[in-house]
PyMOL commands that place a pseudoatom at each C-alpha (Angstrom):
pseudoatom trace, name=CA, resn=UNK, resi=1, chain=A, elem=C, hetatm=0, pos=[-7.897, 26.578, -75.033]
pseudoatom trace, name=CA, resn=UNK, resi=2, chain=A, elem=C, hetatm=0, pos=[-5.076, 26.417, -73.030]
pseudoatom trace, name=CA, resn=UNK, resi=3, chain=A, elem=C, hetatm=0, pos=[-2.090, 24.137, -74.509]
pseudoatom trace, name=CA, resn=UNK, resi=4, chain=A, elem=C, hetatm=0, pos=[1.115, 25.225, -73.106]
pseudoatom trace, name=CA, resn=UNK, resi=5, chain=A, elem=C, hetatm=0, pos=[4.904, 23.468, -73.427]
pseudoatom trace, name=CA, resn=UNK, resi=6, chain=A, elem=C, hetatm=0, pos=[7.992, 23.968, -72.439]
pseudoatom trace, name=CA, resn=UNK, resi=7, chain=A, elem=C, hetatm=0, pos=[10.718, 23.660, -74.959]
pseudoatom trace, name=CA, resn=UNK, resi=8, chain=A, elem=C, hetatm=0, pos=[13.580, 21.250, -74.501]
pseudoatom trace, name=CA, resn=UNK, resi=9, chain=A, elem=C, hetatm=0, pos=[16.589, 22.037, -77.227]
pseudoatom trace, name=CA, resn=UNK, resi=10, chain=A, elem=C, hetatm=0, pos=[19.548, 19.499, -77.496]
pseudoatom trace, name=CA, resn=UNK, resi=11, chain=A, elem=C, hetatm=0, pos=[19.833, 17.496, -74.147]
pseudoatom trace, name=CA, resn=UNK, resi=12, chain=A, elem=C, hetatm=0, pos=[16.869, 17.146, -72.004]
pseudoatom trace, name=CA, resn=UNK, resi=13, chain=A, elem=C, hetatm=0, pos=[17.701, 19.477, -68.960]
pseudoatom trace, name=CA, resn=UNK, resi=14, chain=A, elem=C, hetatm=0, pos=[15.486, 17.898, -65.709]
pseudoatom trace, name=CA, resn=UNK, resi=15, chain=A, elem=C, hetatm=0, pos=[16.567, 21.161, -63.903]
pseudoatom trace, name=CA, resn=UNK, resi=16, chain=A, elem=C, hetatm=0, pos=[15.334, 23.016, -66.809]
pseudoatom trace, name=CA, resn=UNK, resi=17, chain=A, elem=C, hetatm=0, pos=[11.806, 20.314, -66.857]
pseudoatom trace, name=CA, resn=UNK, resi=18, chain=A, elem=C, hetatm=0, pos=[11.465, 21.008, -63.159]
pseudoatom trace, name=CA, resn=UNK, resi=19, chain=A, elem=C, hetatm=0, pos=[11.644, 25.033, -63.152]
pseudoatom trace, name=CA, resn=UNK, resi=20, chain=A, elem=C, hetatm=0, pos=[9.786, 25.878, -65.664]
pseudoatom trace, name=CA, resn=UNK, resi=21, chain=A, elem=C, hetatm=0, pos=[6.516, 23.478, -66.097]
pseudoatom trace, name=CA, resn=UNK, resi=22, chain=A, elem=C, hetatm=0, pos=[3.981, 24.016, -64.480]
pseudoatom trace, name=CA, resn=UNK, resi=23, chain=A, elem=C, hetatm=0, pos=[0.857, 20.970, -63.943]
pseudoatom trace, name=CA, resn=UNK, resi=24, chain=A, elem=C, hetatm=0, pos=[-1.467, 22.436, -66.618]
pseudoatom trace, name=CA, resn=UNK, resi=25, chain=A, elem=C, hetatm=0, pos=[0.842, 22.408, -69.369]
pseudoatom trace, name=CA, resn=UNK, resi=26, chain=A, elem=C, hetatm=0, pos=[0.169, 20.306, -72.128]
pseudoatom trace, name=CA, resn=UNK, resi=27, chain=A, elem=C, hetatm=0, pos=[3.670, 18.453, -72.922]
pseudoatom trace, name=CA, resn=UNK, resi=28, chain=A, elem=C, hetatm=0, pos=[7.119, 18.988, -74.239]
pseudoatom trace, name=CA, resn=UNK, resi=29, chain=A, elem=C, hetatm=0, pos=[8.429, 20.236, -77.409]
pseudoatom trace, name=CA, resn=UNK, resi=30, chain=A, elem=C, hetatm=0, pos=[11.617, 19.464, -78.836]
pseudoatom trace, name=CA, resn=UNK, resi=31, chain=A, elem=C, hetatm=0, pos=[14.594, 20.167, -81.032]
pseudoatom trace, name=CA, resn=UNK, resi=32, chain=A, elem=C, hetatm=0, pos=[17.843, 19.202, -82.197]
pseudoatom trace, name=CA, resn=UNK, resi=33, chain=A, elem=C, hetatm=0, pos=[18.486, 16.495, -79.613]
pseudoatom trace, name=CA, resn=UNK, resi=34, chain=A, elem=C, hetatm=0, pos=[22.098, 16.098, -79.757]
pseudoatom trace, name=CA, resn=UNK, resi=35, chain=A, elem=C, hetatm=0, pos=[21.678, 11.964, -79.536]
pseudoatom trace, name=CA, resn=UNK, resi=36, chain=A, elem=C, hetatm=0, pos=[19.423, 9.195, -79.911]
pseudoatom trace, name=CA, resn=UNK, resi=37, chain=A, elem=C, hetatm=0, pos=[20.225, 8.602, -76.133]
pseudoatom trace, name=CA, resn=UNK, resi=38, chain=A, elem=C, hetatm=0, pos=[19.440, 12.175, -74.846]
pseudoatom trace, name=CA, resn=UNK, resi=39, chain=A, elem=C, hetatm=0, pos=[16.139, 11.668, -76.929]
pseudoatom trace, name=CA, resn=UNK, resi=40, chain=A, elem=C, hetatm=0, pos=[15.505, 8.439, -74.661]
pseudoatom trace, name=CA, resn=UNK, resi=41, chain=A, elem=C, hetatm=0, pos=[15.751, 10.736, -71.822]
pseudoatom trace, name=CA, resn=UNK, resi=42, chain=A, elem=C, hetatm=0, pos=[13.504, 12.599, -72.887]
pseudoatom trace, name=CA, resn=UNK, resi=43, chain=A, elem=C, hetatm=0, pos=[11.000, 10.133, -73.887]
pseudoatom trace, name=CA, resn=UNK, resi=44, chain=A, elem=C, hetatm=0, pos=[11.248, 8.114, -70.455]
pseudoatom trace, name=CA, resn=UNK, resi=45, chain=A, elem=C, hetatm=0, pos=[10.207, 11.322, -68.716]
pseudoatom trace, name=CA, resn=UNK, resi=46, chain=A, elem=C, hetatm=0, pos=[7.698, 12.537, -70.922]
pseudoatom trace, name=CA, resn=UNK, resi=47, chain=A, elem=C, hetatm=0, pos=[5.724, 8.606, -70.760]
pseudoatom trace, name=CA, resn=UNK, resi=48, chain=A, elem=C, hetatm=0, pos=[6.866, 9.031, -66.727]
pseudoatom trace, name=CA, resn=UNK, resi=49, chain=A, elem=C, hetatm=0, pos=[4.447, 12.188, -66.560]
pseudoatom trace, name=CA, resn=UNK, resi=50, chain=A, elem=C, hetatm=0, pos=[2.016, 10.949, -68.765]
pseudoatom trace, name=CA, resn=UNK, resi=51, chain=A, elem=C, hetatm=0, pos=[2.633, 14.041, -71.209]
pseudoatom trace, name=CA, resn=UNK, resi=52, chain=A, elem=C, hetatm=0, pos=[2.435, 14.719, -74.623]
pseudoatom trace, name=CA, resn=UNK, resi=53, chain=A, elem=C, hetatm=0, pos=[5.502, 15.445, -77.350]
pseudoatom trace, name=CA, resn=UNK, resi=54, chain=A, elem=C, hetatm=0, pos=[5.683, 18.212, -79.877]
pseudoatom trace, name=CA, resn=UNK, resi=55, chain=A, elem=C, hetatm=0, pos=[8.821, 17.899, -82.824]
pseudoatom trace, name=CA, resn=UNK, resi=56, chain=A, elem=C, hetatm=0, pos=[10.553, 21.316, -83.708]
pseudoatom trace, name=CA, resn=UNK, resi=57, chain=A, elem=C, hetatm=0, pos=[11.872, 19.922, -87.316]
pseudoatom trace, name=CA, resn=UNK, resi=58, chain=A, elem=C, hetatm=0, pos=[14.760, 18.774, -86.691]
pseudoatom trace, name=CA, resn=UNK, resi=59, chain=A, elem=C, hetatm=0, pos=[14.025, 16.142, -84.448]
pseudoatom trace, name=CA, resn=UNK, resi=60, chain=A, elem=C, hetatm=0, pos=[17.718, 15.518, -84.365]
pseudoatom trace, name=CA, resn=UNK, resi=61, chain=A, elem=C, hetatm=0, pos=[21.170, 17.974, -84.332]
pseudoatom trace, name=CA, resn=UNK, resi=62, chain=A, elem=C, hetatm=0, pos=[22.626, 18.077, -87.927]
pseudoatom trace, name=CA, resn=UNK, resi=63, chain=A, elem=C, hetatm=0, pos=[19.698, 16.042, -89.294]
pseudoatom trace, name=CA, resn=UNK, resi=64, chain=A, elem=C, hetatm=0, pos=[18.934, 17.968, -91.687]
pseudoatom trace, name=CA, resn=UNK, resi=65, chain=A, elem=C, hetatm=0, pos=[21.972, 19.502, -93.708]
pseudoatom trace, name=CA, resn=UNK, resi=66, chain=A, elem=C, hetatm=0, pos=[21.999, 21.568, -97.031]
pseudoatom trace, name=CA, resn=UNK, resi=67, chain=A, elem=C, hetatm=0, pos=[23.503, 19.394, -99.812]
for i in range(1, 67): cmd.bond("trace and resi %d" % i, "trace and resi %d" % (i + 1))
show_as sticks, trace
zoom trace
């Protein structure tokens, strides 16, 4: 079983998206998106492609802080 994805860290990078995946990867997985609106981004073009979404805890920069 074959169930590649690229990693997208902070702000979704389309030159990044375009460079690196290839047709029979599986989806994207990401990480510390540095906004709610970057994560948009990256949700339009992963529903766009018809791909699927893996979370690297945290979801979102600074989400998760040491108390």
């Amino acid at each position: 079983m074959k169930r590649f994805m690229i990693g997208q860290f902070e702000r979704f990078d389309i030159k990044k998206q375009n460079r690196d995946f290839r047709e029979d990867f599986f989806g994207v997985e990401v990480t510390q998106m540095e906004s709610l609106a970057e994560l948009k981004i990256l949700k339009d073009n992963i529903n766009n492609r018809n791909l699927k979404i893996g979370i690297h805890f945290p979801l979102l920069n600074n989400q998760w802080k040491e108390i």
